[in-house]
PDB file of N, CA, C, O and CB in Angstrom:
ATOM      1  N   UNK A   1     -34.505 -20.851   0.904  1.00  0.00           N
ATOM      2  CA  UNK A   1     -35.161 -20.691  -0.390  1.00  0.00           C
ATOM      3  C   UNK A   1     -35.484 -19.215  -0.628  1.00  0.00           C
ATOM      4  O   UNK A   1     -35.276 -18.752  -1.750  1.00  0.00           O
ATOM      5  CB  UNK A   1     -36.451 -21.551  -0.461  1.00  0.00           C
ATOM      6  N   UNK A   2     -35.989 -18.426   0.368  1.00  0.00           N
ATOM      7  CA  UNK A   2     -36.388 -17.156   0.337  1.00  0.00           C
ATOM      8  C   UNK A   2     -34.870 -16.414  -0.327  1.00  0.00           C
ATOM      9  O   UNK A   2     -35.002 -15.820  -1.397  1.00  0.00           O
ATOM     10  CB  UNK A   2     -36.956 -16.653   1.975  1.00  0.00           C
ATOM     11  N   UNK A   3     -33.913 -16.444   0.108  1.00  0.00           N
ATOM     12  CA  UNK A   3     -32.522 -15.980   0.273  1.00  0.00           C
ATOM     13  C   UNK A   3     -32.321 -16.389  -1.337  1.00  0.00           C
ATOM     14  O   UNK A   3     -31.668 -15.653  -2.077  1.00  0.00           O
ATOM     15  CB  UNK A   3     -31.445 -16.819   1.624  1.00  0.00           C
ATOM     16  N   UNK A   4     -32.862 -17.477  -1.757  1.00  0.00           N
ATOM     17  CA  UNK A   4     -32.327 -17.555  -3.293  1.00  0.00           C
ATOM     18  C   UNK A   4     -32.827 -17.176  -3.900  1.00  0.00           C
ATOM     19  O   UNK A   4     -32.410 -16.603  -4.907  1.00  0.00           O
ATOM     20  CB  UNK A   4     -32.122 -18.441  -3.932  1.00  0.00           C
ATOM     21  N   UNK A   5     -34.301 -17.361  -3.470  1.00  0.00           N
ATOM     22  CA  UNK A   5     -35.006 -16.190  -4.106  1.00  0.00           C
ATOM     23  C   UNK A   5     -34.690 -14.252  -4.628  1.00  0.00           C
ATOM     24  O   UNK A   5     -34.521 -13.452  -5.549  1.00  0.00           O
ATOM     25  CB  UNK A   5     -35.938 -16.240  -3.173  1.00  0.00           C
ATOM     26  N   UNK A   6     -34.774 -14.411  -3.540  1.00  0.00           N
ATOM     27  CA  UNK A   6     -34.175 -12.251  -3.485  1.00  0.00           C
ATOM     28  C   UNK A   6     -32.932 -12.710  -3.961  1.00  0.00           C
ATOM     29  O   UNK A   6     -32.576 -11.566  -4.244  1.00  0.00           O
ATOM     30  CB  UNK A   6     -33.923 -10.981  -1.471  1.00  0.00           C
ATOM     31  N   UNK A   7     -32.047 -13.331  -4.265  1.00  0.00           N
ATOM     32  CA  UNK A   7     -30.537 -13.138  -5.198  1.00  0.00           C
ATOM     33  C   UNK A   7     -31.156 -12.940  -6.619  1.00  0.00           C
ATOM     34  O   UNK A   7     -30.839 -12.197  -7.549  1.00  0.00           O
ATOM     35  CB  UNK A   7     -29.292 -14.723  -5.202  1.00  0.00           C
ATOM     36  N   UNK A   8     -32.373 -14.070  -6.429  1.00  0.00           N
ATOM     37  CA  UNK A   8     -32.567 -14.678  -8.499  1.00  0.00           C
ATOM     38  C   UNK A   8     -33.117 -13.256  -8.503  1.00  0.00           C
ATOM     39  O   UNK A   8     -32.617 -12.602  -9.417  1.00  0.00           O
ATOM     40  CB  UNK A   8     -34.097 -16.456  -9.318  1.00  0.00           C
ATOM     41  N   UNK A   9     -33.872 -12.669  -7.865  1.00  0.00           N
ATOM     42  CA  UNK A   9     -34.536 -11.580  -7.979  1.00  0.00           C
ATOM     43  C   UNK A   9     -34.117 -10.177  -8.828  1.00  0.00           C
ATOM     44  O   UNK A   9     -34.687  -9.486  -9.673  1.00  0.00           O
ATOM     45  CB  UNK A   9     -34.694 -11.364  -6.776  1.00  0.00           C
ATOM     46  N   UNK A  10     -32.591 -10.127  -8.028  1.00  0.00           N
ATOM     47  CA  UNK A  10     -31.373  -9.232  -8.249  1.00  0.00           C
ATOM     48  C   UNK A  10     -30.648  -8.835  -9.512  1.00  0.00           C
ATOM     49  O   UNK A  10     -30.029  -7.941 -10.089  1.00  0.00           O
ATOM     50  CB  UNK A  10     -30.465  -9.742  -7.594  1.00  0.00           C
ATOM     51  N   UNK A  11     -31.139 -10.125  -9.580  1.00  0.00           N
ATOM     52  CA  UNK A  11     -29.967 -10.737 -10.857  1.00  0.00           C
ATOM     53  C   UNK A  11     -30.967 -10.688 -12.721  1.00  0.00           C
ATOM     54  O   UNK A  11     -30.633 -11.075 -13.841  1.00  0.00           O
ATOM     55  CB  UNK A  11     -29.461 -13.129 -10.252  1.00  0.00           C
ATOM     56  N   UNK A  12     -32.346  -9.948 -12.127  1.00  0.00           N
ATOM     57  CA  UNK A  12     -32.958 -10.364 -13.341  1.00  0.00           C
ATOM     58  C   UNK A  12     -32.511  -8.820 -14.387  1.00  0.00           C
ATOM     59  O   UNK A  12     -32.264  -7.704 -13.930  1.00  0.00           O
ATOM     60  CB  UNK A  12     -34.893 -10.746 -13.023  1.00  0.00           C
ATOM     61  N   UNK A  13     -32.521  -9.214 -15.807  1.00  0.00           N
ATOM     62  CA  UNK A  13     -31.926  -9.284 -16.532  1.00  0.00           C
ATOM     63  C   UNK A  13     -32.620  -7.292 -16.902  1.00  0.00           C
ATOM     64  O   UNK A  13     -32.183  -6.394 -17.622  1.00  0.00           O
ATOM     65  CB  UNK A  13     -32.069 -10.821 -17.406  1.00  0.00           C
ATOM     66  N   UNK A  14     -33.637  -7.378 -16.113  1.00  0.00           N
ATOM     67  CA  UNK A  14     -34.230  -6.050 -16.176  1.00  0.00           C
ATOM     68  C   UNK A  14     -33.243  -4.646 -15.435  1.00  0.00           C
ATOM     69  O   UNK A  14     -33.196  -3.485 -15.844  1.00  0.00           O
ATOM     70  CB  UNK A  14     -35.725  -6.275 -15.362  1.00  0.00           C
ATOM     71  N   UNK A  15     -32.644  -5.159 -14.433  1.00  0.00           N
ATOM     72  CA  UNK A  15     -31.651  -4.875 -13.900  1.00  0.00           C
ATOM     73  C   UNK A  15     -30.296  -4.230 -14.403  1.00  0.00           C
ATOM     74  O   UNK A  15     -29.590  -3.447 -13.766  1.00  0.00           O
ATOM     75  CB  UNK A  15     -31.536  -5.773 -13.475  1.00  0.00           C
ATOM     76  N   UNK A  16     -30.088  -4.703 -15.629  1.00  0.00           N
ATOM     77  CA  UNK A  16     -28.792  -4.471 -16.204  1.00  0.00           C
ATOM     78  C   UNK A  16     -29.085  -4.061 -17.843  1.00  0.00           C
ATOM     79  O   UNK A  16     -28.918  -4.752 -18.848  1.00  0.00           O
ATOM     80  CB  UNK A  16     -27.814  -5.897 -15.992  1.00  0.00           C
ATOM     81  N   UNK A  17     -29.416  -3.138 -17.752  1.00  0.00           N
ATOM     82  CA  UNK A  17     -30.247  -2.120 -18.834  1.00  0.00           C
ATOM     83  C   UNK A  17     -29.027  -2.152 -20.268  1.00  0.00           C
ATOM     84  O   UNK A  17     -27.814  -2.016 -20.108  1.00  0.00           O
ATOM     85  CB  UNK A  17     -30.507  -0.061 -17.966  1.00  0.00           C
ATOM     86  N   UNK A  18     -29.805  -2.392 -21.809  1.00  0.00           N
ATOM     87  CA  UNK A  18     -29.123  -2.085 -22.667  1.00  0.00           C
ATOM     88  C   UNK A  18     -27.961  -1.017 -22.994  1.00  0.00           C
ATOM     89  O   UNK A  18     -28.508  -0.005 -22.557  1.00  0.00           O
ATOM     90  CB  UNK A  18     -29.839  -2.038 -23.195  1.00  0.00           C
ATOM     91  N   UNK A  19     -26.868  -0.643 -23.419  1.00  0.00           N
ATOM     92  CA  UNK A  19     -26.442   0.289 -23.509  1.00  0.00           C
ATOM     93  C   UNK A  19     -27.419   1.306 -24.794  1.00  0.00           C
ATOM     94  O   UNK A  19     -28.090   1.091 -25.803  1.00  0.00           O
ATOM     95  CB  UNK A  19     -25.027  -0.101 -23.647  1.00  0.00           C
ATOM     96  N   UNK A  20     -27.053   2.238 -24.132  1.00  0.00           N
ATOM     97  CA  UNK A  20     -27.817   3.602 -24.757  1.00  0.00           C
ATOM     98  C   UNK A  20     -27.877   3.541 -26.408  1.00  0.00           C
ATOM     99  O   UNK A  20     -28.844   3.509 -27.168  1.00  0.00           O
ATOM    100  CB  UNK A  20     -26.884   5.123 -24.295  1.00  0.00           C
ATOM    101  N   UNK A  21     -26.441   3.536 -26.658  1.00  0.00           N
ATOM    102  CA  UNK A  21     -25.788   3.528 -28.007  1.00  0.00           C
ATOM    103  C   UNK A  21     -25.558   2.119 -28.486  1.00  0.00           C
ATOM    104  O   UNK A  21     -24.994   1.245 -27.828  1.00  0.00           O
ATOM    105  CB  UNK A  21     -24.436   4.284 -27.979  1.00  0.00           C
ATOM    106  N   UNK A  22     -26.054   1.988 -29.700  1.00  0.00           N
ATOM    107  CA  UNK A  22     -25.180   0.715 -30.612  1.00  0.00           C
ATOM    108  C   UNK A  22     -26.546  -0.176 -30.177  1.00  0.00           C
ATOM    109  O   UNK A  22     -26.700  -1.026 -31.054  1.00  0.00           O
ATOM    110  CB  UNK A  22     -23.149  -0.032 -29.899  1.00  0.00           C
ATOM    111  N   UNK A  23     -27.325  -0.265 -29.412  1.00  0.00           N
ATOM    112  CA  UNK A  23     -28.273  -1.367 -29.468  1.00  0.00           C
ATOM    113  C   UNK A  23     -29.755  -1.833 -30.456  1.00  0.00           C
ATOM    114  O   UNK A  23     -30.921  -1.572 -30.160  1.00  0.00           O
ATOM    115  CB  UNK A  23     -28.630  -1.242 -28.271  1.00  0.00           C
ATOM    116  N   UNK A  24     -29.401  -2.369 -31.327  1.00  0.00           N
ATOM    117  CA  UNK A  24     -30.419  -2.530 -31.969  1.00  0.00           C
ATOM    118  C   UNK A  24     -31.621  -2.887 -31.547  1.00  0.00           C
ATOM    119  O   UNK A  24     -31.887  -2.997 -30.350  1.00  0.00           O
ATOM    120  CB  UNK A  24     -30.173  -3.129 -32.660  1.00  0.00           C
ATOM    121  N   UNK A  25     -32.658  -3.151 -32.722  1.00  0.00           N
ATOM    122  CA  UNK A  25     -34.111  -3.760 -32.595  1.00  0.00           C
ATOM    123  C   UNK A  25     -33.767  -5.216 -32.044  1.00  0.00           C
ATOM    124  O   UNK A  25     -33.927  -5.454 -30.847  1.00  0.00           O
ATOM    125  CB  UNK A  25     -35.036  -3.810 -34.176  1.00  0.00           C
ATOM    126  N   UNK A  26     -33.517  -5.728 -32.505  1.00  0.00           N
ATOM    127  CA  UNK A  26     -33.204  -7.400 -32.094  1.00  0.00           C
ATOM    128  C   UNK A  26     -32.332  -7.249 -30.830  1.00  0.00           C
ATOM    129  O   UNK A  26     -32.278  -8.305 -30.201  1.00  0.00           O
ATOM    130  CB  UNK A  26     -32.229  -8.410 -33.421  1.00  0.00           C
ATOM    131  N   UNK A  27     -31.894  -6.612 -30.485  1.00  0.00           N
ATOM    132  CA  UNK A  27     -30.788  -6.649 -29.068  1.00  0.00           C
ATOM    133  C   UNK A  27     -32.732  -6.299 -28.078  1.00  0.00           C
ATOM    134  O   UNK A  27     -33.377  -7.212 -27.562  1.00  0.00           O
ATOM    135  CB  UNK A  27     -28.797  -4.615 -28.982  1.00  0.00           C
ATOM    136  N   UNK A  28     -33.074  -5.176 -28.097  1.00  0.00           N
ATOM    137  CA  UNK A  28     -34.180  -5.015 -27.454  1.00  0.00           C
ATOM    138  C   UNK A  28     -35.329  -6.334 -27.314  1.00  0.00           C
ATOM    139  O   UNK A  28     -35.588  -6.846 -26.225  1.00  0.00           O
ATOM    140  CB  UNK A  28     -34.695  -3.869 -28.121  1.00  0.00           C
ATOM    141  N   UNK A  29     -35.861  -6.705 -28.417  1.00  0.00           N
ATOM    142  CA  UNK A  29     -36.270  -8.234 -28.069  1.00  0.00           C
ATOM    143  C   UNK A  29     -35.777  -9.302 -27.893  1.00  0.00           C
ATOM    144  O   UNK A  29     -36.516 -10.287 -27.913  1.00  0.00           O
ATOM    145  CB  UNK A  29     -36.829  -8.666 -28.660  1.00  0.00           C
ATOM    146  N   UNK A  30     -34.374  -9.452 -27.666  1.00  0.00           N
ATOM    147  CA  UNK A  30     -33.920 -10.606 -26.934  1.00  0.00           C
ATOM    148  C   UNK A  30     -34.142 -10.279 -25.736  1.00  0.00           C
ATOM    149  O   UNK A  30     -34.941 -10.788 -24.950  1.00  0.00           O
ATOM    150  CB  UNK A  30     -32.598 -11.026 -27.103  1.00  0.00           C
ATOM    151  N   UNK A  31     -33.132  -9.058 -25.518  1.00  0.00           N
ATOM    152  CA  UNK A  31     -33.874  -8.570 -23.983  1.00  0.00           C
ATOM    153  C   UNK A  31     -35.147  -8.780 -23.300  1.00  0.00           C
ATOM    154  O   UNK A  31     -35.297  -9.198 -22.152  1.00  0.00           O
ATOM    155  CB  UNK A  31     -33.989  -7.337 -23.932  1.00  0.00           C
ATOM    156  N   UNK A  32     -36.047  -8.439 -24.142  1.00  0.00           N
ATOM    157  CA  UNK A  32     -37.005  -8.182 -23.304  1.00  0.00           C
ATOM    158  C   UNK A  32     -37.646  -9.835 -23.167  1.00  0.00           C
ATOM    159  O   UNK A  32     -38.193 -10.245 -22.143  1.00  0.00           O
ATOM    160  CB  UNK A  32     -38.030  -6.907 -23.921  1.00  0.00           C
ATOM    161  N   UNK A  33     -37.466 -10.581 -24.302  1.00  0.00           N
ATOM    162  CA  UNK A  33     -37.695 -12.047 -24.124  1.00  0.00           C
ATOM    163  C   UNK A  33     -37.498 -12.727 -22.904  1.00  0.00           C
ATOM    164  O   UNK A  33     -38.357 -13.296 -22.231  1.00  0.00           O
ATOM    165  CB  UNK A  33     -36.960 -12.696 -24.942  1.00  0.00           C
ATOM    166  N   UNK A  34     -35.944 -12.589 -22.615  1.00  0.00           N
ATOM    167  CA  UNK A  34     -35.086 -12.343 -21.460  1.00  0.00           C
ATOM    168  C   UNK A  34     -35.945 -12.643 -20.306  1.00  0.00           C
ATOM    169  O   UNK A  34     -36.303 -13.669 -19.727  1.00  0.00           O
ATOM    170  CB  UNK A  34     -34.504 -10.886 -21.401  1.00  0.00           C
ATOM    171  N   UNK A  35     -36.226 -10.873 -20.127  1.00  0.00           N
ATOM    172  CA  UNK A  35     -36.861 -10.576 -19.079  1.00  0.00           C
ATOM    173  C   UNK A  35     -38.708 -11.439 -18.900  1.00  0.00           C
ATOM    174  O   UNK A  35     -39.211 -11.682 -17.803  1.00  0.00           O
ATOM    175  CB  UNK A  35     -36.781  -8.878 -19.220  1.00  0.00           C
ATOM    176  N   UNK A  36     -39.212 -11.668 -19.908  1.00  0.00           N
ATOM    177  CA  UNK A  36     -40.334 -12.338 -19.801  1.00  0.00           C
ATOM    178  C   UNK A  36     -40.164 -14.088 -19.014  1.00  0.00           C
ATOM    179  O   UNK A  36     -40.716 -14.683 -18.089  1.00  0.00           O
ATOM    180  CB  UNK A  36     -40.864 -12.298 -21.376  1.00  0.00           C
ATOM    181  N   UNK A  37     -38.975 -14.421 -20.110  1.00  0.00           N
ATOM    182  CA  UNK A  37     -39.174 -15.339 -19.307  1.00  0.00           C
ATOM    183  C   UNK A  37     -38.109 -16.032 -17.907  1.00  0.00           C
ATOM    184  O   UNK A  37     -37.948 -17.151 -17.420  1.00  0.00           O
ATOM    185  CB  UNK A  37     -39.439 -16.147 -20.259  1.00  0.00           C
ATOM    186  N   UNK A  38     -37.427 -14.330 -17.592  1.00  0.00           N
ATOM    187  CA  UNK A  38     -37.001 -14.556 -15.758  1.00  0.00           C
ATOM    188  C   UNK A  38     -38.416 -14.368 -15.365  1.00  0.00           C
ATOM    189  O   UNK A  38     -38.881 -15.228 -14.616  1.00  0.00           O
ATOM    190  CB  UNK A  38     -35.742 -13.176 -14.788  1.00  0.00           C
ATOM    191  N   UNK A  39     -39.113 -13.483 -15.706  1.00  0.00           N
ATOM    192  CA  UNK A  39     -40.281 -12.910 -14.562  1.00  0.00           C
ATOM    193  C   UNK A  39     -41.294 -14.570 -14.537  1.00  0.00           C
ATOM    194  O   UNK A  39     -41.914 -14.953 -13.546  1.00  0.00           O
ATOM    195  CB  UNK A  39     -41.512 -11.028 -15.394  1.00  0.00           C
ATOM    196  N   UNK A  40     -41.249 -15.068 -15.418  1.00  0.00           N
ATOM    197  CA  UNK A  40     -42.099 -16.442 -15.184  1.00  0.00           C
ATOM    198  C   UNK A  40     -42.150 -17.320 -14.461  1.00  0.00           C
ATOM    199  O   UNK A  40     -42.955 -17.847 -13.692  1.00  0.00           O
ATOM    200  CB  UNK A  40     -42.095 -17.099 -15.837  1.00  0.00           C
ATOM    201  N   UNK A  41     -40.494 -17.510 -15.023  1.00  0.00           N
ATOM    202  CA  UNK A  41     -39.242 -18.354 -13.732  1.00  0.00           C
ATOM    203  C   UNK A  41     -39.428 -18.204 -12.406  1.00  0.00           C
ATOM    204  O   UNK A  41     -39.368 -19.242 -11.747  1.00  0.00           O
ATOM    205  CB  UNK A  41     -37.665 -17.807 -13.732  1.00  0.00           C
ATOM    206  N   UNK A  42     -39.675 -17.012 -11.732  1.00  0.00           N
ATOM    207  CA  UNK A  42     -39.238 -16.485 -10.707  1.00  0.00           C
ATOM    208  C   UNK A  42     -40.815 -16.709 -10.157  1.00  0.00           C
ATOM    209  O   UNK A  42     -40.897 -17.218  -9.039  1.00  0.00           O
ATOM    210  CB  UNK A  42     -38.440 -14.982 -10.850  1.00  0.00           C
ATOM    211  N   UNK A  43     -42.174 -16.347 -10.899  1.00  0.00           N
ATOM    212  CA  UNK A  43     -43.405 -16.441 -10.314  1.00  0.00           C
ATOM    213  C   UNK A  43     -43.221 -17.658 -10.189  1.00  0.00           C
ATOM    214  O   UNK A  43     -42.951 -18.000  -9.037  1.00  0.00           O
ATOM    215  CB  UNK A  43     -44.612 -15.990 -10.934  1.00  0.00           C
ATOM    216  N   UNK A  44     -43.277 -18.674 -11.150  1.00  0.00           N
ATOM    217  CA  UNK A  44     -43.425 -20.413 -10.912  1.00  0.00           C
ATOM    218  C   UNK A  44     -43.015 -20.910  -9.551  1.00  0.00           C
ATOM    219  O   UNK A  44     -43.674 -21.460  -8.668  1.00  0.00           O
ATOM    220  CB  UNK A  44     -42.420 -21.305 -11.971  1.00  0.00           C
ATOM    221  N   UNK A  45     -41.420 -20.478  -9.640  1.00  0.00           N
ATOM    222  CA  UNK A  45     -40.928 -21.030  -8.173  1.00  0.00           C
ATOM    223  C   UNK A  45     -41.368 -20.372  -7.124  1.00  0.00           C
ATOM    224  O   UNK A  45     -40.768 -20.640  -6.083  1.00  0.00           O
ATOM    225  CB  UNK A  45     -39.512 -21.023  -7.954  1.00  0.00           C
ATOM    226  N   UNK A  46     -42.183 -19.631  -7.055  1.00  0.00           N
ATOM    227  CA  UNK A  46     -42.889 -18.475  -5.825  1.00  0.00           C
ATOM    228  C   UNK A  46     -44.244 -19.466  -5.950  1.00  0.00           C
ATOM    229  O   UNK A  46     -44.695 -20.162  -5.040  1.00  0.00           O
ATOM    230  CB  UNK A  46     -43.183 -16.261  -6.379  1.00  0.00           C
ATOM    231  N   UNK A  47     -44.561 -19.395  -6.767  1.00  0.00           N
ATOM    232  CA  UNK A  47     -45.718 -20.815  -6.958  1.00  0.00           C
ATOM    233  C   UNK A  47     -45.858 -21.379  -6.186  1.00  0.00           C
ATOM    234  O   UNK A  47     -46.796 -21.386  -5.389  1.00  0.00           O
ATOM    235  CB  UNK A  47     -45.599 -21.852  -7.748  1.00  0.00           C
ATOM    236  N   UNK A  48     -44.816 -22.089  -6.242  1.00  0.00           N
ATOM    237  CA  UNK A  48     -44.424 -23.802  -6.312  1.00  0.00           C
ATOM    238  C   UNK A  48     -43.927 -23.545  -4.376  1.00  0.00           C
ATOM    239  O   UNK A  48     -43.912 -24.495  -3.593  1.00  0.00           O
ATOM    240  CB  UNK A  48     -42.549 -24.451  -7.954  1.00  0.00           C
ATOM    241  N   UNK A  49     -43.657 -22.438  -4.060  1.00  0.00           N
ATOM    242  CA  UNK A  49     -43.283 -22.463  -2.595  1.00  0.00           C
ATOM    243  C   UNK A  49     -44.643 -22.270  -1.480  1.00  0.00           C
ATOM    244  O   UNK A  49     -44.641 -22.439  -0.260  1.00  0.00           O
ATOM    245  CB  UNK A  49     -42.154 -21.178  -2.389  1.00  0.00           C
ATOM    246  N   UNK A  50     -45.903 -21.809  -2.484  1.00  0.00           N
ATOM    247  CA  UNK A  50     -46.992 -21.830  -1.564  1.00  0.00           C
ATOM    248  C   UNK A  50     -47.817 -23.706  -1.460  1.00  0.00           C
ATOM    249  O   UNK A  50     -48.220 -24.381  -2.408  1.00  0.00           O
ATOM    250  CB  UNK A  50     -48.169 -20.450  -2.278  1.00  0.00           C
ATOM    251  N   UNK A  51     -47.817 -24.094   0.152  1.00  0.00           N
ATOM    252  CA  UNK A  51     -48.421 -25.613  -0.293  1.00  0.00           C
ATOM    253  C   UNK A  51     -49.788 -25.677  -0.834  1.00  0.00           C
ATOM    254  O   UNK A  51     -50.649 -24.909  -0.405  1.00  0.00           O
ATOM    255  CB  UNK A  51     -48.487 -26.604   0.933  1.00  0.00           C
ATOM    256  N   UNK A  52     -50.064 -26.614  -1.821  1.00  0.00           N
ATOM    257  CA  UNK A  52     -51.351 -26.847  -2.178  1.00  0.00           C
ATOM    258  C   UNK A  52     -52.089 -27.372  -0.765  1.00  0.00           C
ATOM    259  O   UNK A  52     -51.506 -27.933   0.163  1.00  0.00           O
ATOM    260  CB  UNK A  52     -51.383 -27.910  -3.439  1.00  0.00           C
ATOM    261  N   UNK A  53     -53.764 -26.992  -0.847  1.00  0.00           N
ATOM    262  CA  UNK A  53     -54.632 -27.144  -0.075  1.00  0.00           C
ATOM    263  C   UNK A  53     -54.832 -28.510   0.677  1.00  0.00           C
ATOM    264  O   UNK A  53     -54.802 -29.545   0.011  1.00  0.00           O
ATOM    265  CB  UNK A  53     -55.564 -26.782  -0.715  1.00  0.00           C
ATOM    266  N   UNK A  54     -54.997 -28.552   1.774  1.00  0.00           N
ATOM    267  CA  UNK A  54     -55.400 -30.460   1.917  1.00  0.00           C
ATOM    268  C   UNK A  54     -56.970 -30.887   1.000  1.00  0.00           C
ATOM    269  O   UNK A  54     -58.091 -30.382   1.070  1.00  0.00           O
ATOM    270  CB  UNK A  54     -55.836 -30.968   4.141  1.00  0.00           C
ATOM    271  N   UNK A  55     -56.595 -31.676   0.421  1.00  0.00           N
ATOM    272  CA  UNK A  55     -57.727 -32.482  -0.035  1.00  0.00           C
ATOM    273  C   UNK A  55     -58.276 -33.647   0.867  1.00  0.00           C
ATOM    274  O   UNK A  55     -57.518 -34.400   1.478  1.00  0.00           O
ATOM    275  CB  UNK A  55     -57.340 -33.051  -1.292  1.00  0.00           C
ATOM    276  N   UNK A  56     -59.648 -33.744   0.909  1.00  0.00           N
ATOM    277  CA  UNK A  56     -60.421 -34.921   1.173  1.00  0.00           C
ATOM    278  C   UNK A  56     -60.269 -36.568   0.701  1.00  0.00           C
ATOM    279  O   UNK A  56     -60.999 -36.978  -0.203  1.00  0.00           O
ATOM    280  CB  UNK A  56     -61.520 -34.510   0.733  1.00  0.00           C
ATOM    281  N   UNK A  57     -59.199 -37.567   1.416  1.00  0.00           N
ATOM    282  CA  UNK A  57     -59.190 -38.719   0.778  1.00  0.00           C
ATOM    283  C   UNK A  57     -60.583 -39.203   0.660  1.00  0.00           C
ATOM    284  O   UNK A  57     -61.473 -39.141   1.507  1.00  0.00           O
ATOM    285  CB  UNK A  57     -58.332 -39.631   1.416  1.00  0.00           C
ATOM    286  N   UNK A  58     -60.619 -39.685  -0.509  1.00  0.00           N
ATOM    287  CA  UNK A  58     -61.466 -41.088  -1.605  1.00  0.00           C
ATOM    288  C   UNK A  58     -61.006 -42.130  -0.858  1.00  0.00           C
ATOM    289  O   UNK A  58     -59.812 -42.396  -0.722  1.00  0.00           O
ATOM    290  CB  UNK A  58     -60.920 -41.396  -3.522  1.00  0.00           C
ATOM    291  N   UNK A  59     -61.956 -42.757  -0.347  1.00  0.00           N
ATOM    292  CA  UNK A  59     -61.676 -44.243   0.085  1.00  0.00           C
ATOM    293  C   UNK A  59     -63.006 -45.062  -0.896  1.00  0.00           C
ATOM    294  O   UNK A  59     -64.232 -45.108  -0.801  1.00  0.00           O
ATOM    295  CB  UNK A  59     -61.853 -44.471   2.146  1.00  0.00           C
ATOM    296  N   UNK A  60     -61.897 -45.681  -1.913  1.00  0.00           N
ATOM    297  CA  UNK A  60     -62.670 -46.705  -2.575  1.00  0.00           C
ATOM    298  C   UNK A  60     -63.353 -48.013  -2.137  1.00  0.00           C
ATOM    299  O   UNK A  60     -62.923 -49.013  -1.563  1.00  0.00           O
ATOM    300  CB  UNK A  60     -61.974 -47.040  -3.371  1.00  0.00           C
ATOM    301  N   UNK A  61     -64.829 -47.587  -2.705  1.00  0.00           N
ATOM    302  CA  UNK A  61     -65.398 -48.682  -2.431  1.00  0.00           C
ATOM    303  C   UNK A  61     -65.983 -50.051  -3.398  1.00  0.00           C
ATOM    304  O   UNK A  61     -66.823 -50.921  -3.169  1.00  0.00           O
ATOM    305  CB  UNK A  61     -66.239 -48.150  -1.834  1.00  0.00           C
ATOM    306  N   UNK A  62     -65.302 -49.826  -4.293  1.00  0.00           N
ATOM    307  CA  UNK A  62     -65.478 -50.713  -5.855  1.00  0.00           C
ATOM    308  C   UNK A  62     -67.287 -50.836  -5.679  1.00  0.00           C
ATOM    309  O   UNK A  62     -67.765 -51.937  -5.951  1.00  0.00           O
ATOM    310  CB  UNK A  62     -64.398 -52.814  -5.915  1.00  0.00           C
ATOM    311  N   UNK A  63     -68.081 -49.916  -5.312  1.00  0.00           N
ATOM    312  CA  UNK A  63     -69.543 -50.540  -5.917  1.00  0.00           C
ATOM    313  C   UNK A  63     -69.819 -49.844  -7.023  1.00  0.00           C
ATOM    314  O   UNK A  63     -69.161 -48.878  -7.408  1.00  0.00           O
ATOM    315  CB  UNK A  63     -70.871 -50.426  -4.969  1.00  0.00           C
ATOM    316  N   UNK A  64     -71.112 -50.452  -7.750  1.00  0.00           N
ATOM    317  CA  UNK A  64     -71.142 -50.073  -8.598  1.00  0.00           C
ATOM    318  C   UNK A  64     -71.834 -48.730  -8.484  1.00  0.00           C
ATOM    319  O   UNK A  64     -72.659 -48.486  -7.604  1.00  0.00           O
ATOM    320  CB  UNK A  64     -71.474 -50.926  -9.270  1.00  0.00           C
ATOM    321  N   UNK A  65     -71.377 -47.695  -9.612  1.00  0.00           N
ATOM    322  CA  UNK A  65     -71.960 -46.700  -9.741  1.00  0.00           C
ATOM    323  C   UNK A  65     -73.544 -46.394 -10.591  1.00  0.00           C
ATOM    324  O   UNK A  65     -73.936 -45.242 -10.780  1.00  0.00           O
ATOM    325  CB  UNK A  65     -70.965 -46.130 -10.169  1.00  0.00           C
ATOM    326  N   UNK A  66     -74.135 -47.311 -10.929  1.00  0.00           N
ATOM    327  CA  UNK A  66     -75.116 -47.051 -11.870  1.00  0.00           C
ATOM    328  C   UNK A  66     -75.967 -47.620 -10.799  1.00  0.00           C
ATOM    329  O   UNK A  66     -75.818 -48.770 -10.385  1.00  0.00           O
ATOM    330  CB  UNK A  66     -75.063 -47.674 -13.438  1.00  0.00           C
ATOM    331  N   UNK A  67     -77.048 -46.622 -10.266  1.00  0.00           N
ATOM    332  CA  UNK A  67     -78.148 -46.999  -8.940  1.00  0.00           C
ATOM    333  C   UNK A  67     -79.411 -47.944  -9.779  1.00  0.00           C
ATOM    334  O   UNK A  67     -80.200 -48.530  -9.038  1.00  0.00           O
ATOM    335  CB  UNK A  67     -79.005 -45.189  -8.063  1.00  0.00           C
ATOM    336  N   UNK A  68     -79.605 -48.095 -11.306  1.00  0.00           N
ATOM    337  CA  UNK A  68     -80.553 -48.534 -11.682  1.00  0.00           C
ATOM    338  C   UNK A  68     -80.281 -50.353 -11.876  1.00  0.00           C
ATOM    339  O   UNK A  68     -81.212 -51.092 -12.197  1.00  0.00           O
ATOM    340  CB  UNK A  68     -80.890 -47.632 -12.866  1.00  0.00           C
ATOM    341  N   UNK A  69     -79.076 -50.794 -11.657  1.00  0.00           N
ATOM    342  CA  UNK A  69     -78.356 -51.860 -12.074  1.00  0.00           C
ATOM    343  C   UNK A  69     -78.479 -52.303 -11.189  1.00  0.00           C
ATOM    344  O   UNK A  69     -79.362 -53.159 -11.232  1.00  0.00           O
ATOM    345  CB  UNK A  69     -77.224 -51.884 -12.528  1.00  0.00           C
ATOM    346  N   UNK A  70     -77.712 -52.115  -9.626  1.00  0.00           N
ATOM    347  CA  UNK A  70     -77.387 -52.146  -8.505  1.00  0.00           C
ATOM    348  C   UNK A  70     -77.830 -53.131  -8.237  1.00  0.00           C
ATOM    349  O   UNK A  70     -77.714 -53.569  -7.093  1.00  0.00           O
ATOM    350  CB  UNK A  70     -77.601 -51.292  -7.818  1.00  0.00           C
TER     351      UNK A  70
END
């Protein structure tokens, strides 16, 4: 995963720069759109590779919750 990582990394779109000449306003914000949403892409799945925390199981006990009823 790491290994696909540093490729996707490589490959982001920041990397491979507009040409100098001939590029318009709209060529620049697609681009940079682009690039917003590789860099998202790329945090999410960096995310998604750290494990969430252990939580404390709930063992249900169906009583009732209202102590004045009880």
């Amino acid at each position: 995963m790491k290994a696909m990582l540093d490729v996707l990394s490589e490959e982001r779109p920041r990397n491979k720069p507009l040409p100098t000449m001939g590029a318009t306003g709209h060529d620049h914000a697609y681009a940079n759109g682009i690039e917003v949403g590789f860099a998202a892409c790329i945090t999410t799945m960096k995310a998604m590779a750290v494990p969430l925390p252990n939580s404390e199981e709930i063992m249900a006990t169906f009583e009732n919750e209202d102590d004045d009823n009880g």
